[in-house]
mmCIF file as gemmi writes it, N, C-alpha and C atoms, coordinates in Angstrom:
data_model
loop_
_atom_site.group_PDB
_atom_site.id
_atom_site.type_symbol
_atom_site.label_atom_id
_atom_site.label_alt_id
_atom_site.label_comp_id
_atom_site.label_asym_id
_atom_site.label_entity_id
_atom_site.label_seq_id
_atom_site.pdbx_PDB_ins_code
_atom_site.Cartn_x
_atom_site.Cartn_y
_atom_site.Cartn_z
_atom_site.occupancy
_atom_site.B_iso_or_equiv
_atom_site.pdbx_formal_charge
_atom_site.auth_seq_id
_atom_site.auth_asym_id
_atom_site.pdbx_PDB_model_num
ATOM 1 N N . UNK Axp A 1 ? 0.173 6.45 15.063 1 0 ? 1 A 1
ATOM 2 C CA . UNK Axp A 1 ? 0.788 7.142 13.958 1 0 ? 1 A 1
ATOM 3 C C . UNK Axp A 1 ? 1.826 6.218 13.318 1 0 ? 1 A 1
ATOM 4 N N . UNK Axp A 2 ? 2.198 6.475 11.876 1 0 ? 2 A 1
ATOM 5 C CA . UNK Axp A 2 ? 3.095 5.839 11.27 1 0 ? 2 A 1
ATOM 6 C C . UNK Axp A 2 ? 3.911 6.301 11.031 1 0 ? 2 A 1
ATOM 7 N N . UNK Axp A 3 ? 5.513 5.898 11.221 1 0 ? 3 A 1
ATOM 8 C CA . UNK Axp A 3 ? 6.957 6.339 11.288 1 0 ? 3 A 1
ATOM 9 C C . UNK Axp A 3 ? 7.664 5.947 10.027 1 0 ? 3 A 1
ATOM 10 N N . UNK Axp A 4 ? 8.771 6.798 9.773 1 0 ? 4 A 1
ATOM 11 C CA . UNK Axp A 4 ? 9.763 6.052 9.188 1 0 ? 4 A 1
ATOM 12 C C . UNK Axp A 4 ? 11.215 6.381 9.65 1 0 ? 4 A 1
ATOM 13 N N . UNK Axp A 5 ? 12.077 5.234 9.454 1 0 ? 5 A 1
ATOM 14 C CA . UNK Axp A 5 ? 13.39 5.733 10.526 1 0 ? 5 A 1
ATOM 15 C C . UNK Axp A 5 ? 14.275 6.14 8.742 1 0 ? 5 A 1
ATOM 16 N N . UNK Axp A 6 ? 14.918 7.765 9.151 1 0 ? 6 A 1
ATOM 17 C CA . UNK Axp A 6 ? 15.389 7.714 7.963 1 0 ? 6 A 1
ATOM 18 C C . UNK Axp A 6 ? 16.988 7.223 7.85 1 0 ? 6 A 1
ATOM 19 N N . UNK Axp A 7 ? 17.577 6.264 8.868 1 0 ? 7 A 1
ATOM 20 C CA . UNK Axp A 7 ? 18.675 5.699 9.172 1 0 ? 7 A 1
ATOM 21 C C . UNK Axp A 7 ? 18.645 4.342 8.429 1 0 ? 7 A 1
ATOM 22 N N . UNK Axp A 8 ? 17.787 3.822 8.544 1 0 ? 8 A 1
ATOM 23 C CA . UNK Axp A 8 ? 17.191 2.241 8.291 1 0 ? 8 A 1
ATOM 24 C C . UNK Axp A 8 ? 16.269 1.801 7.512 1 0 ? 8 A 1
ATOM 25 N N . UNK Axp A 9 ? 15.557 2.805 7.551 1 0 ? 9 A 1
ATOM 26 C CA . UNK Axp A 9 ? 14.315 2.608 6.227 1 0 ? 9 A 1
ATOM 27 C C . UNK Axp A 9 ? 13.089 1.848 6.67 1 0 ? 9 A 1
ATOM 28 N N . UNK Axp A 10 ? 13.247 1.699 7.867 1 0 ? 10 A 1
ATOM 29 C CA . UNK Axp A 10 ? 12.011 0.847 8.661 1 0 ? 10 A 1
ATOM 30 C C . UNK Axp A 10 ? 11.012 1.553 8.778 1 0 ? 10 A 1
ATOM 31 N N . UNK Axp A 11 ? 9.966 1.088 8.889 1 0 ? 11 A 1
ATOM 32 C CA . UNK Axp A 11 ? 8.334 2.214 8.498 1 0 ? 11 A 1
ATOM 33 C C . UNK Axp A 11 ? 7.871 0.881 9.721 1 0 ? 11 A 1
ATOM 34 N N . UNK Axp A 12 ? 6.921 1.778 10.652 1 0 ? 12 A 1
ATOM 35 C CA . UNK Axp A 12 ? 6.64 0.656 12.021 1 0 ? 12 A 1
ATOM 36 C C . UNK Axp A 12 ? 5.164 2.345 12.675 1 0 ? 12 A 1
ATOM 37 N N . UNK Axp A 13 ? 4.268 1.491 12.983 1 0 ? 13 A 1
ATOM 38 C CA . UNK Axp A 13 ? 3.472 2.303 13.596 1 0 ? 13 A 1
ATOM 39 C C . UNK Axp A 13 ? 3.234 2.177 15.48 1 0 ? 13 A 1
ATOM 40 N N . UNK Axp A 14 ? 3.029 2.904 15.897 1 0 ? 14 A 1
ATOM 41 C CA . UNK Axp A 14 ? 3.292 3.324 17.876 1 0 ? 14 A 1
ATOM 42 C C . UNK Axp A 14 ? 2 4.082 17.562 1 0 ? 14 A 1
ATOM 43 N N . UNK Axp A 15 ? 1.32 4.269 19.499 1 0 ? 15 A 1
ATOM 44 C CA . UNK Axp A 15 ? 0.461 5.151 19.616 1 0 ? 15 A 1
ATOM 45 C C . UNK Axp A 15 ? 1.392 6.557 20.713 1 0 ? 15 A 1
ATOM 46 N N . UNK Axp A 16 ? 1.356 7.373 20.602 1 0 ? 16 A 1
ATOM 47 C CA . UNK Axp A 16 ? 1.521 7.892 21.508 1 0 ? 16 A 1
ATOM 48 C C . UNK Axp A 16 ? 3.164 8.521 20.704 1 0 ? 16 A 1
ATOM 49 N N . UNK Axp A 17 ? 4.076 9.162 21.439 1 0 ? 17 A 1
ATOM 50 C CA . UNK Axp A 17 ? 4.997 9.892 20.973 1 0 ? 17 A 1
ATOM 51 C C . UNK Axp A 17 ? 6.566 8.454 20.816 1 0 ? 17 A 1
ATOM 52 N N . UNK Axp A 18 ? 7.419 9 19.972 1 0 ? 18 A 1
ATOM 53 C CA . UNK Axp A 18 ? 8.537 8.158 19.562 1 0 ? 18 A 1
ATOM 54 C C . UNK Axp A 18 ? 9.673 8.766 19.384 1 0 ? 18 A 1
ATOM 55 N N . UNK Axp A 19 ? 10.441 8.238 20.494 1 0 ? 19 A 1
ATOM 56 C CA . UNK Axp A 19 ? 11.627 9.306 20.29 1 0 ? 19 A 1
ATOM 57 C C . UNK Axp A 19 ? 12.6 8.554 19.66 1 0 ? 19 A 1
ATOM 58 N N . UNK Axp A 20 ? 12.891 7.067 18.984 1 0 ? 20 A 1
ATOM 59 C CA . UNK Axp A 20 ? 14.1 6.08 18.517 1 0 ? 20 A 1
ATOM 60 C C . UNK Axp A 20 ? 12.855 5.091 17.616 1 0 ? 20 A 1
ATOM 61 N N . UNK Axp A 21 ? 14.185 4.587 16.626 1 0 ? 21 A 1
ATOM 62 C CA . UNK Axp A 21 ? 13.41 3.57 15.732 1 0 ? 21 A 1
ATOM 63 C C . UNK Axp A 21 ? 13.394 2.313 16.938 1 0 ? 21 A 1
ATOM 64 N N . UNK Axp A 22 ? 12.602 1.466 16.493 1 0 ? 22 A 1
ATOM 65 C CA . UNK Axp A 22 ? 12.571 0.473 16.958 1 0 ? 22 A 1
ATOM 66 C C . UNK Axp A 22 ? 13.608 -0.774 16.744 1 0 ? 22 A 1
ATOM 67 N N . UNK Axp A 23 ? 13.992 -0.412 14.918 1 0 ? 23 A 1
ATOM 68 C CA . UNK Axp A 23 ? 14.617 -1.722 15.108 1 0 ? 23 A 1
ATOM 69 C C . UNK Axp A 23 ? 16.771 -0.751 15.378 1 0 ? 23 A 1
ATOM 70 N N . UNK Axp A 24 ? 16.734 -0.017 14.902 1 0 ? 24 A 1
ATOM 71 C CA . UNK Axp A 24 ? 18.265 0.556 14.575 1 0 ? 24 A 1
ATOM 72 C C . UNK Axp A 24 ? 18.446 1.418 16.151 1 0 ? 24 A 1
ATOM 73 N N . UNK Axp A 25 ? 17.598 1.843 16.757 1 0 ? 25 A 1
ATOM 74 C CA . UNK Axp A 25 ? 17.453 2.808 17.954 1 0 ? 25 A 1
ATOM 75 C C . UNK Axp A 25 ? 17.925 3.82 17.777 1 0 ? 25 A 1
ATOM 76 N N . UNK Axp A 26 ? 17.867 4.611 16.25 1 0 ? 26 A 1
ATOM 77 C CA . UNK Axp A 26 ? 18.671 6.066 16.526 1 0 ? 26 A 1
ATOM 78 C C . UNK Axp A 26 ? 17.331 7.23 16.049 1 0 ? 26 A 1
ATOM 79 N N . UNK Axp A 27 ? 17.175 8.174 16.473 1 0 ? 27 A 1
ATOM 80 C CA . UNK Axp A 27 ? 16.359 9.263 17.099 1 0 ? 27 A 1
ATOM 81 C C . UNK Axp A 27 ? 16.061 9.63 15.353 1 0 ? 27 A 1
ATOM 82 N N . UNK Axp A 28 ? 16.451 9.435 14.747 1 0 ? 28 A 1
ATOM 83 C CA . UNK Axp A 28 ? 16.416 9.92 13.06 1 0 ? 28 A 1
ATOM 84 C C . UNK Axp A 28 ? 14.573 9.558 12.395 1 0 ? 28 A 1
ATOM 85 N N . UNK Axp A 29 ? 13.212 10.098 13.164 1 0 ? 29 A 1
ATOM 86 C CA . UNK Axp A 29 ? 11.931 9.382 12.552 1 0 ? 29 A 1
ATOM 87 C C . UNK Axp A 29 ? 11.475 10.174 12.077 1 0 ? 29 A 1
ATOM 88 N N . UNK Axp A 30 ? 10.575 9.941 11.299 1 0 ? 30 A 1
ATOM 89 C CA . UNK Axp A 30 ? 9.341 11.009 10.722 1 0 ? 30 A 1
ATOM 90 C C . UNK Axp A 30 ? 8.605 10.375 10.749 1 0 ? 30 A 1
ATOM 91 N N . UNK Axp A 31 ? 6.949 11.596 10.086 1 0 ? 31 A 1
ATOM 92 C CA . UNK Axp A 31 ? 6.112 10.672 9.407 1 0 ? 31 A 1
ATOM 93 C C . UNK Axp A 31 ? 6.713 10.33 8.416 1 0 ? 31 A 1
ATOM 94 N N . UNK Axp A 32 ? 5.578 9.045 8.097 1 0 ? 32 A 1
ATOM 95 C CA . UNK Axp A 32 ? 5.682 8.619 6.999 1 0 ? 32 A 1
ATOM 96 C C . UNK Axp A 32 ? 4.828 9.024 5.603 1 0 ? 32 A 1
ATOM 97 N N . UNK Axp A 33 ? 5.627 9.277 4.165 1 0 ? 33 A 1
ATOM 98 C CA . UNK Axp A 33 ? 4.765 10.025 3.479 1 0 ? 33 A 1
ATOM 99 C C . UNK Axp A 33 ? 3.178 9.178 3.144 1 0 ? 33 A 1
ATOM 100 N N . UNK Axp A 34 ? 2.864 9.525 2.364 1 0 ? 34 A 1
ATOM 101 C CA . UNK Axp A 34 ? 1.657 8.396 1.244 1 0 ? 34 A 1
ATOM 102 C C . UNK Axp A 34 ? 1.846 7.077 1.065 1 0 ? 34 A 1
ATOM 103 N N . UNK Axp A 35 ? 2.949 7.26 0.144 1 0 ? 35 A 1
ATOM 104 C CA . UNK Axp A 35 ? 3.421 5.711 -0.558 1 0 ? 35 A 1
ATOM 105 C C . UNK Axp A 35 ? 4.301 4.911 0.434 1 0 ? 35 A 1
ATOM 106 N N . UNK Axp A 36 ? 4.774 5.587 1.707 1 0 ? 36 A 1
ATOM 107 C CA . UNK Axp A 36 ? 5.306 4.694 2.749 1 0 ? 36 A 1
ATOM 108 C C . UNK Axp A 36 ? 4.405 3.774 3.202 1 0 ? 36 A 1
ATOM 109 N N . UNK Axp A 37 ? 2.955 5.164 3.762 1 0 ? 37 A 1
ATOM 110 C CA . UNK Axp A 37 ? 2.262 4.031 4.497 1 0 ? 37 A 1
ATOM 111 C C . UNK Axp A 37 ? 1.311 3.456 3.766 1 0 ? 37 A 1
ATOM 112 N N . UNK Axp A 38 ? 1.024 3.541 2.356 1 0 ? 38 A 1
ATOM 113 C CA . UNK Axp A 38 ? 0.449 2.239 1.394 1 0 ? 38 A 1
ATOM 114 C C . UNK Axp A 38 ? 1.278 1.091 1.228 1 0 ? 38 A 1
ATOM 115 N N . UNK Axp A 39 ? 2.42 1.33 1.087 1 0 ? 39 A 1
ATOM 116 C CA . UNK Axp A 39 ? 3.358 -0.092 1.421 1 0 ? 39 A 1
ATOM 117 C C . UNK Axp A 39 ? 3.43 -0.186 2.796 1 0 ? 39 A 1
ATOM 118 N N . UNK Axp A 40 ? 3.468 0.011 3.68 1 0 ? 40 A 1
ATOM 119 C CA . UNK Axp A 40 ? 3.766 -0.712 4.571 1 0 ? 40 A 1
ATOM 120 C C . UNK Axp A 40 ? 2.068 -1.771 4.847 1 0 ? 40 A 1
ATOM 121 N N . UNK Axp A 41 ? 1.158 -0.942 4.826 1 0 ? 41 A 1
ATOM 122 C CA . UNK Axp A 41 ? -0.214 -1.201 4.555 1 0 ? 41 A 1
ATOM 123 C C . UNK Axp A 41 ? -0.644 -2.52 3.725 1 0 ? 41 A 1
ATOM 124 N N . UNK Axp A 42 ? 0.176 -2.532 2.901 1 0 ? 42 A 1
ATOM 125 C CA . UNK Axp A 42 ? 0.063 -3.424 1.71 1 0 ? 42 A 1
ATOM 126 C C . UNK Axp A 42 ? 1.051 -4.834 2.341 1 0 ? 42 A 1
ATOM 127 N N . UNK Axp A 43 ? 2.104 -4.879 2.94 1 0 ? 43 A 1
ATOM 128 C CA . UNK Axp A 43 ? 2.886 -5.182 3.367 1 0 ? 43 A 1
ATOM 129 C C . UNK Axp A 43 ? 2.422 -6.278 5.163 1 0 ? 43 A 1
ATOM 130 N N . UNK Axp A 44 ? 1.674 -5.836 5.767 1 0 ? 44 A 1
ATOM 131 C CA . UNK Axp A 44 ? 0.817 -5.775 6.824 1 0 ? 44 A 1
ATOM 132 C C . UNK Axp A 44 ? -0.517 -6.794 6.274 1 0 ? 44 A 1
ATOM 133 N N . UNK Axp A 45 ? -0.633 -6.587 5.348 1 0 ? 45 A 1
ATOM 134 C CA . UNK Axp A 45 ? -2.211 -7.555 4.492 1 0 ? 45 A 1
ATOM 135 C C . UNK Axp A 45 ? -1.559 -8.804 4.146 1 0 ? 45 A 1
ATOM 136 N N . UNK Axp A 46 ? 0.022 -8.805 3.753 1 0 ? 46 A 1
ATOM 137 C CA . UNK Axp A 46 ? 0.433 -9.982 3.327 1 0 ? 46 A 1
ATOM 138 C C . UNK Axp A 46 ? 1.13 -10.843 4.291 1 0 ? 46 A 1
ATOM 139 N N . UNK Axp A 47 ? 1.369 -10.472 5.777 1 0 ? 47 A 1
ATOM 140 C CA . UNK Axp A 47 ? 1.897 -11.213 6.696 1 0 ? 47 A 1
ATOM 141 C C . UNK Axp A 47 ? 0.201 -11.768 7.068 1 0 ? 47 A 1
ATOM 142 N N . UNK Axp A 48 ? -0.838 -10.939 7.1 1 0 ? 48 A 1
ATOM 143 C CA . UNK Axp A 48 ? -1.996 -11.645 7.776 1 0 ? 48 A 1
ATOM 144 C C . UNK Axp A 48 ? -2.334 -12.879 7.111 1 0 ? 48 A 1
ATOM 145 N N . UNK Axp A 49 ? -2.309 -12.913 5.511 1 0 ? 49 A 1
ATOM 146 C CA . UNK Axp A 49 ? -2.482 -13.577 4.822 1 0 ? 49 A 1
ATOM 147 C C . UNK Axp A 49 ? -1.618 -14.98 4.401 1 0 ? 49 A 1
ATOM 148 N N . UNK Axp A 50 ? -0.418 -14.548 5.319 1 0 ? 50 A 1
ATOM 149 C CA . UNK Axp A 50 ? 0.383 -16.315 5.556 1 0 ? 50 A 1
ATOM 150 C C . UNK Axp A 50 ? -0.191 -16.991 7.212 1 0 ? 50 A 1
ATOM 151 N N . UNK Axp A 51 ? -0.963 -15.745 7.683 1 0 ? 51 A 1
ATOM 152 C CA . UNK Axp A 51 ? -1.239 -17.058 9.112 1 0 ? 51 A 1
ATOM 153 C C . UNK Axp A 51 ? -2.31 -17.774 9.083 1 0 ? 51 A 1
């Protein structure tokens, strides 16, 4: 599933349940809407595309 921390603004995908962001560690996640996870999506295509 795909997250967003609404402390930090970090959008990061996990399998299984999430109780803290990954990068800020505070309990504040959701899903993420549409246009989160098309950018992050979009975002994810362009790190593959520098290795």
């Amino acid at each position: 599933m795909t997250y967003a921390c609404e402390d930090c603004g970090f959008l990061f995908r996990r399998v299984g349940a999430v109780r803290e962001c990954p990068s800020c560690e505070k309990k504040h996640i959701r899903p993420v809407t549409k246009e989160e996870a098309e950018r992050l999506q979009k975002l994810l295509e362009q790190g593959k595309a520098a290795l």
